[in-house]
C-alpha positions, 0 to 999 in steps of 0.5 A: 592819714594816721599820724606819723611815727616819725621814729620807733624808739622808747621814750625817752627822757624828754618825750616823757617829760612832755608827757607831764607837760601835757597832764599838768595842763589838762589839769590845770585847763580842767580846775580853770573851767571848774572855777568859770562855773562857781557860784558864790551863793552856794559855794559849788561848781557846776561840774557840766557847764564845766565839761561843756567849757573842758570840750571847747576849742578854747581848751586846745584839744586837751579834753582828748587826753581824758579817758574818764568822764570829763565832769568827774575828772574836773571834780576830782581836780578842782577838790584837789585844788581846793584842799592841797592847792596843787592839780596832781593826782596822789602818788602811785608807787611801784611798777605797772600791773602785771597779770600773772601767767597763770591767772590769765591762763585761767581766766582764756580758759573760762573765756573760751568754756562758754556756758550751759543752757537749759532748752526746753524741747517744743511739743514735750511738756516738762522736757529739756536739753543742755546746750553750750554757748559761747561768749561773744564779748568780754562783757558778756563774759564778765556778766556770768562768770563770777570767777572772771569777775575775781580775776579781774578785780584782783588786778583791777584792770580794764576788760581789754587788757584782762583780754590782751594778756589772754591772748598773749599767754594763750594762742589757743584762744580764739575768736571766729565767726558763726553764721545764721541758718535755718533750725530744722524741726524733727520732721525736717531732717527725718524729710532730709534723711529720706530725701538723701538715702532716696537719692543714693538708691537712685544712683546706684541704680543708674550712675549716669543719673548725676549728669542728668540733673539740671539744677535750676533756680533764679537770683537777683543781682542788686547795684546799690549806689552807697555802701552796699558793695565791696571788691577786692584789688591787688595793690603795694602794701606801701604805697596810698590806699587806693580810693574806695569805688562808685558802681553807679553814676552820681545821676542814678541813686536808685538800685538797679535790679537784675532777676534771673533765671539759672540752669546748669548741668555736669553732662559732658555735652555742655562742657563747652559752655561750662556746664550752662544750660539757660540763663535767663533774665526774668520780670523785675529787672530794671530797664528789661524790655520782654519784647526785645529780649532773645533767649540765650541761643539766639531764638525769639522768646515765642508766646506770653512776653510780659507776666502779671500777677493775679492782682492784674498788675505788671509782675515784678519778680518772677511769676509761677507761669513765668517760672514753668515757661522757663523750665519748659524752655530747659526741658527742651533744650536738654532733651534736644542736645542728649537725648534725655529728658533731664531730673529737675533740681528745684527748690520748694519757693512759692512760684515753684511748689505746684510745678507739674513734670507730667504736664509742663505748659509753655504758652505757644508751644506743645506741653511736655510729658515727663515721669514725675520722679523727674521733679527731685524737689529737694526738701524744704530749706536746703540750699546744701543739697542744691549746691549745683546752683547755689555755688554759681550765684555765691561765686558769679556775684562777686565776678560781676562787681570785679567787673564792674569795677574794672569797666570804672564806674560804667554802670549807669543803667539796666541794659548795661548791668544786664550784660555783665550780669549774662556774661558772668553767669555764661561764659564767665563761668568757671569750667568744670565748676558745676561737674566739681559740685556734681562730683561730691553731692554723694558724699554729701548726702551720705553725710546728710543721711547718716547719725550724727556723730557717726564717723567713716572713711570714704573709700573713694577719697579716703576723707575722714566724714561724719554724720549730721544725722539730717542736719548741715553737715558741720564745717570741716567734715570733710577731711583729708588725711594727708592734711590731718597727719601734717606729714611730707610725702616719703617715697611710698606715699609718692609710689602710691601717688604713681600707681593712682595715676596709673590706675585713673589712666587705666580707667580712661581707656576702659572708659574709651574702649566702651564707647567704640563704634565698630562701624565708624572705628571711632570712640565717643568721648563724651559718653565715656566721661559720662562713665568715667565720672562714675561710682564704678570707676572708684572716684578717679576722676576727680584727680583729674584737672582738665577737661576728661573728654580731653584727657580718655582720648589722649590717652586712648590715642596713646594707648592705640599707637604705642600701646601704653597708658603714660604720657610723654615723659617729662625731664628734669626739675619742676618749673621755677620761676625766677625771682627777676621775673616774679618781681616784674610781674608783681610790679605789673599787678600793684601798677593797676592800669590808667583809663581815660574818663569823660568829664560830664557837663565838659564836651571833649573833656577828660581825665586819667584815673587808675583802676587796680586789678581785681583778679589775675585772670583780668591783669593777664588779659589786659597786660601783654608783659604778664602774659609774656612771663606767664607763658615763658614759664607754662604755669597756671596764673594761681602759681605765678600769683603764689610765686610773687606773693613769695618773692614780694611782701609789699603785694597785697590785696585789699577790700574796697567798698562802694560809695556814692560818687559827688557831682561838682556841684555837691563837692561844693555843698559840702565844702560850704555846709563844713566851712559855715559849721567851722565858723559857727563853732567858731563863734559858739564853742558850746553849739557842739554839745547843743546838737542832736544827732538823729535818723532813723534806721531798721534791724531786720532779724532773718530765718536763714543765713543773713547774719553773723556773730564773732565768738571766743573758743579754743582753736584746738576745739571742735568748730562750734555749730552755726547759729539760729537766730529764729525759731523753725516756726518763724521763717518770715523776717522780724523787723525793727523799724526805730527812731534814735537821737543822741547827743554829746550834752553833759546832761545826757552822760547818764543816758549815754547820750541818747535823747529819744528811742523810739519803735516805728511804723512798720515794725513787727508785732507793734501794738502802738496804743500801748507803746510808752515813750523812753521816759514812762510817758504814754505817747498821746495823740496820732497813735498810727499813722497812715500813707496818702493812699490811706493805707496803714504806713509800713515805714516812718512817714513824714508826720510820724518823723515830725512827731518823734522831732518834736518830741527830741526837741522839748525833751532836750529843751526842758532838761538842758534849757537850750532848743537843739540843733537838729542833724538831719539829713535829706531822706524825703521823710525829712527833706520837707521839716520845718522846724520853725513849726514843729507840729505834733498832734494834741501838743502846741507847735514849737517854733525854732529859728530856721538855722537850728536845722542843719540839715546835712547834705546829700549823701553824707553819713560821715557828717552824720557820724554822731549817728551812723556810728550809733547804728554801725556799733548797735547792730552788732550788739543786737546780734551777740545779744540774740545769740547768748540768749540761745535762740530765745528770740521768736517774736517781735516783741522779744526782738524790739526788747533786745534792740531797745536795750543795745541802743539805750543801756547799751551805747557805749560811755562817751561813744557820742562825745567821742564822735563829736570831739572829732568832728571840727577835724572832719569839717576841716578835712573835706572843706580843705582843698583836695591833697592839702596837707597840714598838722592839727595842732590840737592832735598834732596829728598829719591831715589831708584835704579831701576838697568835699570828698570823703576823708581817706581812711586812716585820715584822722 
């Protein structure tokens, strides 16, 4: 709980005084240390045993004030004490710094130009090209543009209010996100074009094609047990946070895993099962009995049950028999409920680019026989041109954690995971969702097959396009008109809107009328939304929001028994719902919905716990008042959510992420291991800044869209390109597997704290034999190491990690004097250290007492924050870093350069002393009882007690 204002007024005369009350005793605190560490045979003062003493629980928490290093603030003093006999520092006259309008108008503009690079072009010796990169951070920024240095000099002031007056006079400037993606070669887009152009020929020809496409692929849907997992929940903006989630039983810790199999088409005969042709579980799911498992009508899977790899081996993923069995199984289901063999939409994976149409096998069952061309086989790296599939992974994963939320942490095992996973992907499935896609791939691909640059309106939808030239089509290339001109409807524009809508009616019965059979007297809906879907029908059909088999017999009905195309006329104003009942509904969506919960260990035993609404459509099924407001008024659930959002500002929606959920027994671990810490520090004030602060961790550097980076521009501007952070001949990931140790030592400041970094086993292109140490040392002893299996370790093992521990350890002894005190917490590498015998070959063992490891408890990365913060704050760096070098990164060589760099030079000053200063408050926090409530009185912040729970947000 953040602490409390208790009233929003400027200082006033006291309060400021108060404030000088509080600098006098930092200082006058500060020249008391100072003068504990004289020493009177050389008439100096040790400036960081005397930050050490400045940090310690005897100072009140004064050190907090400081936002200098604390040595150099204690010198600065203690000089002053010594020659004026007063602590205050001199005299500034005249009022605050204020940059002027125009100064911070220049320096936004500099900000947000970026800089040029120069590329050279890959295959032509001596050619190059210019590119534009933006900045990513202020530093960055500062680093290469000496105009902003001046700027910044003139005023003297600090990077981020330089920044926060930019921002203030220039609301153009900026920051967004860019993604990662793959960089395509020459022959890769002429591949695209052709592909695309292909494509559009194929279409003219035949416009019923487009619903014949299966777009098939298969994806994976992992449930982690920590923080890998969010899900978004409306709430009162007013009220307490709602606690973050737990998918996964406190019992099972290990992910559980769902691999499937997707097929969906646009053909009118699915509608009903919105657009699903199979969905299939494939081997690597957890928990998957093949024996058992039934294909989605209801049939037995016939034949081969189980697959293995050509190493004999069960599989685990899907294999290339196993794929073709799978689109056997589509092939024959489409054909058999249209009558038409369906045009494959595959991508060109490993257990997919030998598929053979002409001869597609399925063990137990006759081969089947299509004409090649049946296989589309889009081009390499194109998940764009496969939008069909790719848009129904990207939107049922997000539905299956809303799902899992709301059945509250039901999700324990493989079977149960697996079912929501099935129901997501089939009849969770949006209607029309997969027809919506269909209904704008030609566009896409005449975007794609376009020059770059080139620009056309789309006579269909009236869009303004422009040409990739092969490549993604940029964001925002697609745009509408209206939108651009920003302009109300004026009466002939709504006079154009009637006459489309008399125009798409027009259609419909066109449609209709062409599937009519004179011997039964009746017309074939299906058929004709096949037609109406067409490119000769102008692009009317995508006015249309309901199912259009629904909406051309309707209105050939009309037009049969009244001789008119326009439906009933409707009277009167549009629907407005009252505020009265946009509050009750509001009310009913924040208010979530309590369910009742086994205690485990506790037979008949239970307890109420409030679970929120992730969606509207999940509020609407489990709440009968809303469904009430909701059909009293016919709107859609969008436009009542939208009218309560108008009538109540405190309805909000909030991200929750997922995280482990303790047992009672690990409550109570926690709340012993922060209760003995407390007494510890306690007794030793000066063990805070003995401890060492180490794990391990990996950066993994992706080909395709894995990552992201924020950049400054102008919100007038083009949207700049997405990013490649990998060269188009490395697709396969580049990793960086390291060893880092931090501490709060005043001895470290010059090193940010950090004592060890060090690469792993397991790291890309590591060449251990001439790896050096961080301090120029050649590493001796063991150079590899190995598994039991004696094969050559792909991650950290338990020798390695006790190597790099005894290496943390004389390192920080022999530049501090004092053995550390390991935080290590109880990955298996780890769990077995002794540190009463350190071993590490060809150096003799260290021998510390057993209680300098403090070996943290399970599942608790907040205790080892001193760390984790470390590697939440570095891997971003990494990513600017990578991406104001332009794509420079290719090796892992050059990768390991940058990572080393952000994680040594590159941790921020006193980023782990500001970690540790907070961490006494954190011990308190979980060890009190669970809604006690308390002020710090160092802080004078307002606490809460989690009793062993993780502290709420906002709790410090």
């Amino acid at each position: 709980m953040a602490l409390t204002r208790v009233a929003s007024t400027s200082k006033s005369a006291e309060t400021q005084g108060s404030s000088q009350r509080k600098d006098a005793e930092t200082r006058e605190w500060a020249v008391v240390c100072a003068a504990s560490t004289f020493d009177f045979g050389t008439g100096e003062i040790d400036p960081h045993k005397a930050a050490i003493l400045f940090r310690s629980r005897h100072g009140g928490g004064v050190h907090k004030r400081v936002k200098e290093r604390h040595s150099v603030f204690i010198e600065r003093h203690y000089k002053n004490f010594r020659e004026f006999g007063c602590i205050a520092d001199a005299h500034r006259s005249g009022r605050p710094v204020i940059i002027s309008e125009e100064d911070a108008l220049a320096a936004s503009k500099i900000l947000k130009a970026g800089h040029w690079v120069t590329e050279k072009i890959k295959g032509l010796p001596g050619a190059t090209y210019e590119e534009l990169i933006y900045f990513s951070t202020m530093d960055e920024a500062l680093l290469k543009s000496p105009q902003l240095q001046a700027i910044q000099q003139k005023y003297g002031v600090s990077p981020s209010k330089l920044l926060k007056r930019m921002h203030a006079v220039d609301p153009d400037l900026i920051r967004i996100t860019l993604r990662s993606h793959h960089k395509f070669s020459y022959a890769e887009l002429q591949d695209r074009i052709r592909w695309c152009l292909t494509m559009l020929a194929r279409v003219a020809a035949d416009p019923s094609m487009m619903y014949h496409i299966v777009f098939c692929d298969e994806s994976t849907f992992v449930l982690h047990g920590l923080s890998k997992h969010s899900v978004q929940v409306y709430c009162s903006a007013g009220a307490a946070r709602p606690s973050d989630v737990c998918f996964i039983s406190d019992k099972t810790i290990k992910p559980i895993k769902v691999h499937f199999f997707l097929a969906v088409t646009a053909h009118g005969q699915y509608e009903d099962a919105n657009g699903v042709v199979l969905y299939e579980e494939c081997s690597g799911t957890t928990d998957i009995d093949r024996r058992a498992n039934k294909l989605q009508d209801g049939s037995e899977m016939t034949g081969k049950q189980e697959y293995w790899t050509k190493e004999n081996e069960l599989a685990k993923s899907t294999t290339e028999e196993e794929m073709e069995a799978l689109l056997h199984i589509v092939c024959t289901k489409f054909q058999k409920k249209t009558g038409h063999w369906p045009y494959l939409s595959i991508d060109n994976a490993s257990i997919q680019a030998h598929i053979d149409v002409t001869c597609l096998k399925r063990e137990g069952q006759p081969n089947i026989s299509m004409p090649a061309h049946h296989n589309l086989k889009i081009p390499n790296y194109s998940p764009d041109i496969n939008r069909g599939i790719e848009h129904q992974f990207g939107g049922g994963k997000p539905r299956v954690r809303n799902e899992c939320y709301s059945l509250n942490h039901q999700v324990i095992t493989g079977a149960e995971l697996r079912k929501i996973v099935r129901r997501q992907f089939t009849t969770g499935v949006p209607k029309y969702s997969v027809a919506k896609d269909v209904a704008g791939l030609t566009l896409l691909w005449q975007i794609i097959s376009s020059p770059a640059g080139q620009q056309w309106t789309d006579q269909e939808s009236g869009r303004v396009c422009l040409g990739s030239g092969g490549n993604w089509g940029p964001r925002g290339s697609i745009m509408d008109v209206d939108k651009a001109a920003g302009t109300s409807k004026s009466a002939e524009t709504q006079g154009s809107s009637q006459r489309k809508d008399a125009e798409t009616r027009e259609w419909a019965v066109v449609c209709a009328a062409s599937t009519f059979d004179f011997g039964t007297g009746e017309i074939d809906p299906h058929k004709a939304a096949i037609l109406f879907r067409s490119r000769h029908g102008g692009g009317v059909h995508k006015r249309v929001k309901e199912r259009h088999s629904v909406f051309i017999e309707r209105h050939y009905k009309n037009f049969r028994e009244f001789g008119c195309i326009a439906d009933a006329h409707r009277s009167g104003r549009p629907v407005i719902i009252s505020e009265e009942d946009a509050l009750a509904a509001s009310k009913i969506l924040k208010a979530g919905h309590w369910v009742t919960e086994k205690i485990k260990g506790l037979p008949g035993a239970t307890y109420e716990e409030l679970i929120y609404f992730s969606t509207m459509d999940e509020a609407l099924l489990k709440s009968p008042q809303l469904q009430a407001i909701q059909q009293k008024y016919g709107v859609s659930p969008s436009k009542l959510l939208k009218r309560m959002h108008a009538v109540d500002p405190d309805l909000i929606r909030i991200t929750l992420r997922s995280h482990h959920k303790f047992s009672y027994a690990e409550l109570q671990d926690r709340i012993r291991w922060c209760l003995t810490m407390l007494a510890r520090v306690a007794a030793d004030p000066s063990m805070m800044y003995h401890i060492v602060f180490c794990d391990e961790s990996t950066f993994v550097l992706h080909g395709l869209s894995k990552h992201s980076v924020q950049v400054y521009c102008s919100a007038g501007a083009a949207r700049p390109s997405d990013v490649c952070f990998i060269s188009d001949k490395t697709i396969k990931p580049i990793k960086v597997h390291f060893f880092l140790a931090v501490t709060a030592h005043g001895q470290y400041e010059d090193a940010n704290g950090v004592v060890l970094y060090e690469e792993c086993s397991g790291t890309t292109d590591i060449d251990r034999r001439a790896n050096k140490l961080q301090d120029g040392s050649e590493m001796t002893g063991k150079q590899e190491y190995w598994t039991k299996e004696n094969e050559l370790a792909k991650s950290t093992t338990e020798e390695e990690m006790e190597a790099l521990l005894h290496i943390v350890c004389t390192k920080f002894q022999k530049k501090t004097g004092h053995w550390p005190y390991l935080s290590i917490d109880n990955a298996s590498i780890q769990a077995h250290i002794d540190v009463t015998c350190l071993k590490r070959e060809g150096q003799p063992n260290i021998s510390m007492p057993a209680h300098h490891n403090l070996k943290i408890p399970n599942y608790s990365p907040d205790i080892n924050r001193g760390i984790e913060h470390q590697f939440g704050g570095g891997k971003p760096r990494v990513r600017n870093e990578c991406y104001s070098l332009n794509h420079q990164v290719i090796t892992g060589a050059e990768l390991r350069k940058i990572v080393r760099r952000q994680f040594t030079t590159g941790v921020p000053k006193y980023s782990v002393a500001k970690d540790v200063a907070g961490l006494t408050l954190l011990w308190q926090i979980i060890s009190s009882p669970a809604g006690q409530q308390w002020t710090d009185q160092e802080s004078g912040r307002v606490c809460l007690g989690s009793g062993g729970n993780w502290g709420p947000r906002g709790s410090m």
